[in-house]
N, CA, C and O atoms as CSV, one atom per row, in Angstrom:
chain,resi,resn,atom,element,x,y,z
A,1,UNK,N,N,102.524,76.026,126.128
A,1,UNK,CA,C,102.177,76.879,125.022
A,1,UNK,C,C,102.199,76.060,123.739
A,1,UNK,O,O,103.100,75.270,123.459
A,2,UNK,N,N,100.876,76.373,122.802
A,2,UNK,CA,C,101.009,75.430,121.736
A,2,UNK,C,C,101.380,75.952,120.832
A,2,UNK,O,O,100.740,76.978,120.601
A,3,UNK,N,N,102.474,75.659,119.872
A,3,UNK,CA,C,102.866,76.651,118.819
A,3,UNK,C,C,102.002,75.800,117.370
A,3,UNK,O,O,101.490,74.681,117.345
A,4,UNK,N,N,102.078,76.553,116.578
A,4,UNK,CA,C,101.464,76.296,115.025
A,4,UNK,C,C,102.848,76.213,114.631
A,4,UNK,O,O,103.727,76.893,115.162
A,5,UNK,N,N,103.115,75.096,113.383
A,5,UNK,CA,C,104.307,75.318,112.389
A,5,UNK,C,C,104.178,75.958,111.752
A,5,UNK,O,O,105.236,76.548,111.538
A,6,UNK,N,N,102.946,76.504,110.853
A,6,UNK,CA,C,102.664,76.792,109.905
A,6,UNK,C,C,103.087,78.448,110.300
A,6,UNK,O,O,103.422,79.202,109.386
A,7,UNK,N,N,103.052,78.819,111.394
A,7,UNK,CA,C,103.464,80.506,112.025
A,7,UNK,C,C,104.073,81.157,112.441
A,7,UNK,O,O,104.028,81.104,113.670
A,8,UNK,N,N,104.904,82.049,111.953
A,8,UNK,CA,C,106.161,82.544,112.350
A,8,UNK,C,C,106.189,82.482,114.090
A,8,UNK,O,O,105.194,82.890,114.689
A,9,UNK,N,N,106.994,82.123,114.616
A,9,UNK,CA,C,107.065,81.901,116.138
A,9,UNK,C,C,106.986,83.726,116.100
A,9,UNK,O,O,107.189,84.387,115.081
A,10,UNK,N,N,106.624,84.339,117.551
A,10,UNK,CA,C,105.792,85.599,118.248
A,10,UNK,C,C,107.100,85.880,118.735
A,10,UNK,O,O,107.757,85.150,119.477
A,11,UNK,N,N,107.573,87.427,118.084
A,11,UNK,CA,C,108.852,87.709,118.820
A,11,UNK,C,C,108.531,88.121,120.056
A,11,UNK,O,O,107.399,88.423,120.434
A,12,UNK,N,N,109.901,88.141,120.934
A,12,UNK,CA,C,109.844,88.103,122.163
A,12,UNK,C,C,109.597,89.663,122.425
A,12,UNK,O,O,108.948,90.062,123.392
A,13,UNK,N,N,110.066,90.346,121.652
A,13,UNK,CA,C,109.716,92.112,121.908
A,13,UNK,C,C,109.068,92.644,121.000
A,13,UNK,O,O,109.710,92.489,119.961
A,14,UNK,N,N,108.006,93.271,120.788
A,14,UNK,CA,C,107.048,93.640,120.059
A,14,UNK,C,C,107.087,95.138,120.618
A,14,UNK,O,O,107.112,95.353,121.830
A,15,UNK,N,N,107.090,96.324,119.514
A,15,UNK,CA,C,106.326,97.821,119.566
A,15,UNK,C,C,105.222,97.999,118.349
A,15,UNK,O,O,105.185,97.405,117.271
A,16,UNK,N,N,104.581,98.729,118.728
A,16,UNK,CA,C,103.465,99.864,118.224
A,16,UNK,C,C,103.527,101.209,118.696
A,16,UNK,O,O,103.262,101.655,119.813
A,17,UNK,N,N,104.010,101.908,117.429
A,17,UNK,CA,C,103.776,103.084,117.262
A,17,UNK,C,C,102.355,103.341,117.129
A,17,UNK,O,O,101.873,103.210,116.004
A,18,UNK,N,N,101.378,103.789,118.380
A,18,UNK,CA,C,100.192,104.357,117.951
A,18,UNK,C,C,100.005,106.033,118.024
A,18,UNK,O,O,99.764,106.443,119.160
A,19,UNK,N,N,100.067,106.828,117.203
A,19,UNK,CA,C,99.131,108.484,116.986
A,19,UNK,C,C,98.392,108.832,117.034
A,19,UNK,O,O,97.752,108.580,116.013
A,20,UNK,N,N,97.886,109.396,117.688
A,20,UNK,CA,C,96.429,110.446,118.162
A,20,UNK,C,C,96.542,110.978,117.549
A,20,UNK,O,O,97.654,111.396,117.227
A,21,UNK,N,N,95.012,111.443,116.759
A,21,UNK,CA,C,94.434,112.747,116.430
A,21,UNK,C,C,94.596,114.038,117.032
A,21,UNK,O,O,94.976,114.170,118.195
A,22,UNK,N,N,94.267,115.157,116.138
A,22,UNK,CA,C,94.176,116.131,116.825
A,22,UNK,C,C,95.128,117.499,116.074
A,22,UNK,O,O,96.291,117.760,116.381
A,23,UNK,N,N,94.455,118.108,115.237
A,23,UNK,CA,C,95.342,119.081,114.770
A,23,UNK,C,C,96.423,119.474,114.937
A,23,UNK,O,O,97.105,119.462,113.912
A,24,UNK,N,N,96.994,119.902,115.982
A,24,UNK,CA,C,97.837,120.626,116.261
A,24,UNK,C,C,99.142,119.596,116.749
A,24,UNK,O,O,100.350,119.682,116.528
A,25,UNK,N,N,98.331,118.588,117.512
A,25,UNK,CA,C,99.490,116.753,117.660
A,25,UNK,C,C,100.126,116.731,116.539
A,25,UNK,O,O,101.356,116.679,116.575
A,26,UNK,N,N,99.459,116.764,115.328
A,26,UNK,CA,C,100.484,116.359,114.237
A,26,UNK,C,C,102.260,117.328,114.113
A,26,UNK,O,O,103.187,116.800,113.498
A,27,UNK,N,N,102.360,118.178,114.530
A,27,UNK,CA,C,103.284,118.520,114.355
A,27,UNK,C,C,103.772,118.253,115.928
A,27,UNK,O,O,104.978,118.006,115.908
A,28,UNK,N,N,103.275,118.223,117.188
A,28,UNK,CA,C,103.664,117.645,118.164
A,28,UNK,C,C,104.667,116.219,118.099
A,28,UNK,O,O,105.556,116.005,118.923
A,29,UNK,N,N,104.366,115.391,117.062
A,29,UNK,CA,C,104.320,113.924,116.999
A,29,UNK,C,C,105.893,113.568,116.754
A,29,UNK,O,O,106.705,112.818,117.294
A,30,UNK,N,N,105.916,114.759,115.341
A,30,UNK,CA,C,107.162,115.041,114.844
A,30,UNK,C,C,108.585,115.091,115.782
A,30,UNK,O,O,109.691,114.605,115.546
A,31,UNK,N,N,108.215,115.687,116.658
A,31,UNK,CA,C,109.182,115.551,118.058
A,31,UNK,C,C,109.329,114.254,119.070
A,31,UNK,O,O,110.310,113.896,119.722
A,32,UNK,N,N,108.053,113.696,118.976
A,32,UNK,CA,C,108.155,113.218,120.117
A,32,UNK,C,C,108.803,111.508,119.114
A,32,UNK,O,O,109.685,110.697,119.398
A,33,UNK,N,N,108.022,111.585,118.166
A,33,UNK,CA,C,108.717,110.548,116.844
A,33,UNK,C,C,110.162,110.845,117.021
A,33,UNK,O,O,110.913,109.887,116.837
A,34,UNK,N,N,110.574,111.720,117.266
A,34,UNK,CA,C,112.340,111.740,117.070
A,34,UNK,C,C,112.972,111.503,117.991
A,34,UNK,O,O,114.088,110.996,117.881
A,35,UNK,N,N,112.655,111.680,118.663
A,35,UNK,CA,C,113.079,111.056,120.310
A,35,UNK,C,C,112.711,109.958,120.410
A,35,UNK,O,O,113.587,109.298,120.968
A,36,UNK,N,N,111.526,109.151,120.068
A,36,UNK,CA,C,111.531,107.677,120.394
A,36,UNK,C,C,112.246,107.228,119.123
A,36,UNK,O,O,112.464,106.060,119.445
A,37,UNK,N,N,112.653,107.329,118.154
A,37,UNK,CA,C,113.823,107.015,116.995
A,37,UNK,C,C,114.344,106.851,117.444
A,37,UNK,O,O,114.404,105.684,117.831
A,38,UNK,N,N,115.573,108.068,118.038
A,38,UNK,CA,C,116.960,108.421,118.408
A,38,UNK,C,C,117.341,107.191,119.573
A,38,UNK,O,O,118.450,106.656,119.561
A,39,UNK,N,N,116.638,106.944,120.235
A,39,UNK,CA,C,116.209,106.294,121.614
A,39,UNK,C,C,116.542,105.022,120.962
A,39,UNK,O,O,117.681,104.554,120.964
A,40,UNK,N,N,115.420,104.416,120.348
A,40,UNK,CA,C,115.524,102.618,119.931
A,40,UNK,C,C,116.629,102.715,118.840
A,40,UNK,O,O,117.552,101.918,118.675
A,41,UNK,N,N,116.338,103.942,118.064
A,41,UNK,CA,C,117.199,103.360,117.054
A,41,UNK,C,C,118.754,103.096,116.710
A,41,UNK,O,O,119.335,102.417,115.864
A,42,UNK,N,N,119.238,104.115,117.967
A,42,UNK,CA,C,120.875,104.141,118.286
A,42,UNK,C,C,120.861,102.436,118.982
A,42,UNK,O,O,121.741,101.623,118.701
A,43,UNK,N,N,119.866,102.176,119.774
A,43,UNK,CA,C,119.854,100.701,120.055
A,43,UNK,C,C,120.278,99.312,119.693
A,43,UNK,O,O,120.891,98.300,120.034
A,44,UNK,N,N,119.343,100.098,118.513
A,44,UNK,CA,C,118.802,98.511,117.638
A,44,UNK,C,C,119.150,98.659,115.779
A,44,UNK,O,O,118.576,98.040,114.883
A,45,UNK,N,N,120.159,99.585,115.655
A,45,UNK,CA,C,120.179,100.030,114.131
A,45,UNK,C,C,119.231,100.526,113.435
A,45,UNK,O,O,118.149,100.361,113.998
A,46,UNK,N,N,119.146,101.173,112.255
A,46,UNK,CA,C,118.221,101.662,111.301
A,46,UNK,C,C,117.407,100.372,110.387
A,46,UNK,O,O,116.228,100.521,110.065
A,47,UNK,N,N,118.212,99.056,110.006
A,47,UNK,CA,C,117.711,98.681,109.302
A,47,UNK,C,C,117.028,97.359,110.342
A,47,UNK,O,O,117.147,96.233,109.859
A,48,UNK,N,N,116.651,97.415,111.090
A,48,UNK,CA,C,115.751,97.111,112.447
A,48,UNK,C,C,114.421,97.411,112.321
A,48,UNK,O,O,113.990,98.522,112.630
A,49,UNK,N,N,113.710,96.509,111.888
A,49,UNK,CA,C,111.922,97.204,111.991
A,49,UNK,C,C,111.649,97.272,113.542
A,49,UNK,O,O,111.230,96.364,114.260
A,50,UNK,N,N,111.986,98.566,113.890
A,50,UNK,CA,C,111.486,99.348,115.035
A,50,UNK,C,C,110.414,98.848,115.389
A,50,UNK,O,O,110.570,98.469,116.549
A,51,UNK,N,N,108.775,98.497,114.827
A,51,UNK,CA,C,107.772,98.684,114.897
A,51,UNK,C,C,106.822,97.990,114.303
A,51,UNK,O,O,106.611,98.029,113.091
A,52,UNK,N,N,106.215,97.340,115.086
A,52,UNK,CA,C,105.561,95.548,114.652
A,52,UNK,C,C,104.361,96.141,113.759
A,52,UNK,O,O,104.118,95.705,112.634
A,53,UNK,N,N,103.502,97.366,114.482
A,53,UNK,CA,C,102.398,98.337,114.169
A,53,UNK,C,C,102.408,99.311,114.252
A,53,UNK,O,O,102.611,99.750,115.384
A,54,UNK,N,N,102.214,100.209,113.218
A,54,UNK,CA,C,102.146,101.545,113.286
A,54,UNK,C,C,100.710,101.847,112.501
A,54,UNK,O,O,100.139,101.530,111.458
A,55,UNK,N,N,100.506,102.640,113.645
A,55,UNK,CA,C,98.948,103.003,113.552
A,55,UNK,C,C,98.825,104.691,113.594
A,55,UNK,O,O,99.787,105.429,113.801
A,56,UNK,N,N,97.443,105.143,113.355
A,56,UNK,CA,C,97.429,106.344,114.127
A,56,UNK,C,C,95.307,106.894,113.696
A,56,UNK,O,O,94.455,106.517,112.891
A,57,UNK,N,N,95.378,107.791,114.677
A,57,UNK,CA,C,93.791,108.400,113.805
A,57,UNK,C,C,93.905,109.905,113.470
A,57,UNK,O,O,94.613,110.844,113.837
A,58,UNK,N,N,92.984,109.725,112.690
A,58,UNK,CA,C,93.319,111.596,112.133
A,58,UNK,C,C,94.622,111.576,111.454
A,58,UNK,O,O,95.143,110.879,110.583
A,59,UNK,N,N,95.098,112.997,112.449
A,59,UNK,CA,C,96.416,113.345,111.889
A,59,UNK,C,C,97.497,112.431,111.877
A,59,UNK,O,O,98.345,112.236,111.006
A,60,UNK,N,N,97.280,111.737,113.328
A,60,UNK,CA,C,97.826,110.257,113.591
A,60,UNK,C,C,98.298,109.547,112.216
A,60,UNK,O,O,99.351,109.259,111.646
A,61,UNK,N,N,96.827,109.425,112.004
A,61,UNK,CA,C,97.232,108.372,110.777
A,61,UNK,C,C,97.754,108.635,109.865
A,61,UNK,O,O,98.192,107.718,109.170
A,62,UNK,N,N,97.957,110.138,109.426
A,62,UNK,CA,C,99.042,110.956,108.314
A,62,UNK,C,C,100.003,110.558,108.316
A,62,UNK,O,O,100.665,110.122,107.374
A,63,UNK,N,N,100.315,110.666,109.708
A,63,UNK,CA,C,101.948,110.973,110.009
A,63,UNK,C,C,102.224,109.122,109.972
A,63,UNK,O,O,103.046,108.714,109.152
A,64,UNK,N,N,101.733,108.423,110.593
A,64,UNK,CA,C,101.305,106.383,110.647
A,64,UNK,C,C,101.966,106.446,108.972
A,64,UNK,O,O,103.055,105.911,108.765
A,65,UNK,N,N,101.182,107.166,107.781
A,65,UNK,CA,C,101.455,106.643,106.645
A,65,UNK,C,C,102.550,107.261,106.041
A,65,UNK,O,O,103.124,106.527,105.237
A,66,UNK,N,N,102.927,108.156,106.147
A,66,UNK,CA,C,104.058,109.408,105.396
A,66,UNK,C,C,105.229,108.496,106.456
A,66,UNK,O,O,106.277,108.883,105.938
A,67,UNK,N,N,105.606,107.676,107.440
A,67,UNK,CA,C,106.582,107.122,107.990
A,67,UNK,C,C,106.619,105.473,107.517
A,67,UNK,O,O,107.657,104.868,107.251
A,68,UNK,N,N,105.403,104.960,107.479
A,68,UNK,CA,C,105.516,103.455,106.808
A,68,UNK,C,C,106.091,103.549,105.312
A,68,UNK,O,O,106.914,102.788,104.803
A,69,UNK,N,N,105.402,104.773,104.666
A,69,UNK,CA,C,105.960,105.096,103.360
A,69,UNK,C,C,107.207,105.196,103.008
A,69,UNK,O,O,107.623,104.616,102.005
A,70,UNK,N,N,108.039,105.999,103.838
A,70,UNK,CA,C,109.760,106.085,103.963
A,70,UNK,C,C,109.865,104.842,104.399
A,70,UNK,O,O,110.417,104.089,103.596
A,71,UNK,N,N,109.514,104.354,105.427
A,71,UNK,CA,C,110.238,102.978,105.624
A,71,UNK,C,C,110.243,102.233,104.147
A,71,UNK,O,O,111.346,102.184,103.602
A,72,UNK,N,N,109.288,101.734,103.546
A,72,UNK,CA,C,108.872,100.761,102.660
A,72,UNK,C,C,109.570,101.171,101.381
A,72,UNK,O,O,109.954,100.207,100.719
A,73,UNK,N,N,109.801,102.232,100.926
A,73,UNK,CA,C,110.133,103.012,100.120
A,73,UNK,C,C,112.537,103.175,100.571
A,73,UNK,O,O,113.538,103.447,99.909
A,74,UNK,N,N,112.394,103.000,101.235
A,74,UNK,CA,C,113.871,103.217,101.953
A,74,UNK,C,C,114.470,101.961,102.292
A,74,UNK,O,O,115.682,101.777,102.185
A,75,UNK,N,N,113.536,100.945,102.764
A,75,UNK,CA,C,114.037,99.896,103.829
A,75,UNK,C,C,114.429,99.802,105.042
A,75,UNK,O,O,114.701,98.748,105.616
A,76,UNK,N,N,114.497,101.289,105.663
A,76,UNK,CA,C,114.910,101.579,106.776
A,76,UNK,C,C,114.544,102.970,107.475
A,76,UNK,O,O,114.280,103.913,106.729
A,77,UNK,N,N,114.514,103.148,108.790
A,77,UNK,CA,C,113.833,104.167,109.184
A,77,UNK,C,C,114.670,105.282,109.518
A,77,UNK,O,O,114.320,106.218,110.238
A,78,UNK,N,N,116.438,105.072,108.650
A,78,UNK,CA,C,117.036,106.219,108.951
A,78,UNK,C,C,116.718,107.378,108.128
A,78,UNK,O,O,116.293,107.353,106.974
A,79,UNK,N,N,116.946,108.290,108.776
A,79,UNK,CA,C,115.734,109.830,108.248
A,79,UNK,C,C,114.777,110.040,108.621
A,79,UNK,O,O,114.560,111.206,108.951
A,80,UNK,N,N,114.053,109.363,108.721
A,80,UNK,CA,C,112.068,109.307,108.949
A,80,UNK,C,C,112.160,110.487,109.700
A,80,UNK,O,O,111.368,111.318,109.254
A,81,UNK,N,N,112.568,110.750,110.307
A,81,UNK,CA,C,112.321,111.353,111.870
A,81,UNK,C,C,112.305,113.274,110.393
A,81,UNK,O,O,111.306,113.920,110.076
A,82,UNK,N,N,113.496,113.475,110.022
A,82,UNK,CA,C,113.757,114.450,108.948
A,82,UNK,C,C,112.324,114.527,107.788
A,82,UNK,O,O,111.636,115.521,107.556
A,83,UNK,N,N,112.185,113.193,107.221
A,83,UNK,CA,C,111.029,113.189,106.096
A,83,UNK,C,C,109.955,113.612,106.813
A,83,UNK,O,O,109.242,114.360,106.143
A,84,UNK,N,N,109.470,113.373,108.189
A,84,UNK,CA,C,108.134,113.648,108.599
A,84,UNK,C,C,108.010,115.392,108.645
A,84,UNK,O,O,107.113,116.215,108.461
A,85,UNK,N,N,109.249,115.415,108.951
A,85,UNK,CA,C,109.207,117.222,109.682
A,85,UNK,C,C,109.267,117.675,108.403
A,85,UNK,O,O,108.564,118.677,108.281
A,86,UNK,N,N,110.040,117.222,106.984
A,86,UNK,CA,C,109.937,117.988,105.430
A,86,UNK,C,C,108.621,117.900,105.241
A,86,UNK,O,O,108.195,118.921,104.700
A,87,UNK,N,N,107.892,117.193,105.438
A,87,UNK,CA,C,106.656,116.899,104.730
A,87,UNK,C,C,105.534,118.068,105.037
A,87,UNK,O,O,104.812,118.667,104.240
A,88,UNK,N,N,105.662,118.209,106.779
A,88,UNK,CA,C,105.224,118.946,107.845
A,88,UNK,C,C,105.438,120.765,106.853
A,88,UNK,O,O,104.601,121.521,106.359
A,89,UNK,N,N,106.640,120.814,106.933
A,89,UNK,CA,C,107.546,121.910,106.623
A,89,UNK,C,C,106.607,122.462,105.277
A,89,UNK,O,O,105.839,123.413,105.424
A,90,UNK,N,N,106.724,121.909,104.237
A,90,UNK,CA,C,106.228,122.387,102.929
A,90,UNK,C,C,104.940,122.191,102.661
A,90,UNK,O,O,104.512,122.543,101.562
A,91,UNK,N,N,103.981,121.520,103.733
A,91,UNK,CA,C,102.434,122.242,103.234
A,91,UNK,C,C,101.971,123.060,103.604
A,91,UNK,O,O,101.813,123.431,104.767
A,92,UNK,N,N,101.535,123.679,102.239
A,92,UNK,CA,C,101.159,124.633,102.876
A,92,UNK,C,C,99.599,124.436,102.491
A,92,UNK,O,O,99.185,123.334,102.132
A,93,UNK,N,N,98.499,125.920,102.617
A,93,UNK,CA,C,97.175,125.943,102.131
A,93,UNK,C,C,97.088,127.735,101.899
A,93,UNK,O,O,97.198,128.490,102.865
A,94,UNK,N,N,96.933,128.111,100.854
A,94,UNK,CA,C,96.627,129.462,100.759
A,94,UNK,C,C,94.913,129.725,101.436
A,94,UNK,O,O,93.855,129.098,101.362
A,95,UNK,N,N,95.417,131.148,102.173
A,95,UNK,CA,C,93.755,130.805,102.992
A,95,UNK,C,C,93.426,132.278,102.028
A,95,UNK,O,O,94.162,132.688,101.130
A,96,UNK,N,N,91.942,133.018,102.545
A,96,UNK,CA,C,91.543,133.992,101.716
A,96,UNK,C,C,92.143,135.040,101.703
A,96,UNK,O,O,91.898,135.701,100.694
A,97,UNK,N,N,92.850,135.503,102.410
A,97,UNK,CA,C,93.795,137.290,102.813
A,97,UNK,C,C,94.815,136.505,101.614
A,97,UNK,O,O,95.212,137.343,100.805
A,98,UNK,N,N,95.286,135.212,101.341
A,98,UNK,CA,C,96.446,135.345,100.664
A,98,UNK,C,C,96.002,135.417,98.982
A,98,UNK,O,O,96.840,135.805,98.169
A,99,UNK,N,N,95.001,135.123,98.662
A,99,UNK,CA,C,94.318,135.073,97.408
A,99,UNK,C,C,93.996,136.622,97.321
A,99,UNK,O,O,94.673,137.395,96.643
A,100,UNK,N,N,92.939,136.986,98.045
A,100,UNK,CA,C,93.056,138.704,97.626
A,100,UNK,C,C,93.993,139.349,97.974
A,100,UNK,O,O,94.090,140.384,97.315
A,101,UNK,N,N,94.922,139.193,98.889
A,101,UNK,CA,C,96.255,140.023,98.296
A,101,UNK,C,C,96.807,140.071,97.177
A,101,UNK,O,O,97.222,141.157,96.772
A,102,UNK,N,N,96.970,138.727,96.284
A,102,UNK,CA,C,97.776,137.929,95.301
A,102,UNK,C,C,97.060,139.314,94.487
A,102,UNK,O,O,97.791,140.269,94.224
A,103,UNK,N,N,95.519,139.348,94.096
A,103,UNK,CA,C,94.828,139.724,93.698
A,103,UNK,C,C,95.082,141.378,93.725
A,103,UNK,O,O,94.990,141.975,92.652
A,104,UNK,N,N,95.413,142.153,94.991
A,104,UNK,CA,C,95.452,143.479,94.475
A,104,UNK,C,C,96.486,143.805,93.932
A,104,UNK,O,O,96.601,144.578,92.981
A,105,UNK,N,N,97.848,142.877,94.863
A,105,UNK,CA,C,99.209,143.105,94.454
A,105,UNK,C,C,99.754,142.804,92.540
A,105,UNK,O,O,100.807,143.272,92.108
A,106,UNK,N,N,99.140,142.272,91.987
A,106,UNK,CA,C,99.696,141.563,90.625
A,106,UNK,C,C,99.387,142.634,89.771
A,106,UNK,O,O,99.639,142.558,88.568
């Protein structure tokens, strides 16, 4: 094997977090994200980059950025698993029954 100096030598264990699309996955993900946390991360500590790549499409990629964000923003991925599901938790979208209600009720 020929190594480059110039390149960080290739760790020996590498993950990728990759996320699928798909409406309704996104809040699926949230779970299944907490369980593969709980899993590596009781392992390998919080301040452990879990995750060489984190990717995702669609909703995938929401949830890919709202978790690189806490990491980068934190230094570490303790919580993430909590920030994804707050994030999840408080959007909302007013649809039309809630506008004309607003509307007869006021």
């Amino acid at each position: 094997m020929t190594t480059n100096r110039l390149s960080p030598p290739i760790p020996k264990k590498q993950r990728a977090l990759i996320l699928q699309g798909g409406g309704a996955l996104g809040a699926y993900e949230i779970g299944v994200f907490r369980a593969i946390y709980d899993k590596i991360g009781t392992e390998e500590g919080d301040e452990e980059n879990l995750f060489d790549i984190v990717a995702g499409a669609s909703i995938g990629a929401i949830n890919a950025a709202l978790l690189i964000n806490y990491f980068l923003n934190n230094k570490s991925w303790k919580d993430s698993p909590d920030e994804l599901k707050r994030f999840w938790k408080e959007l909302t979208a007013k649809t039309w029954a809630d506008i004309l209600l607003n509307n007869i009720f006021l």
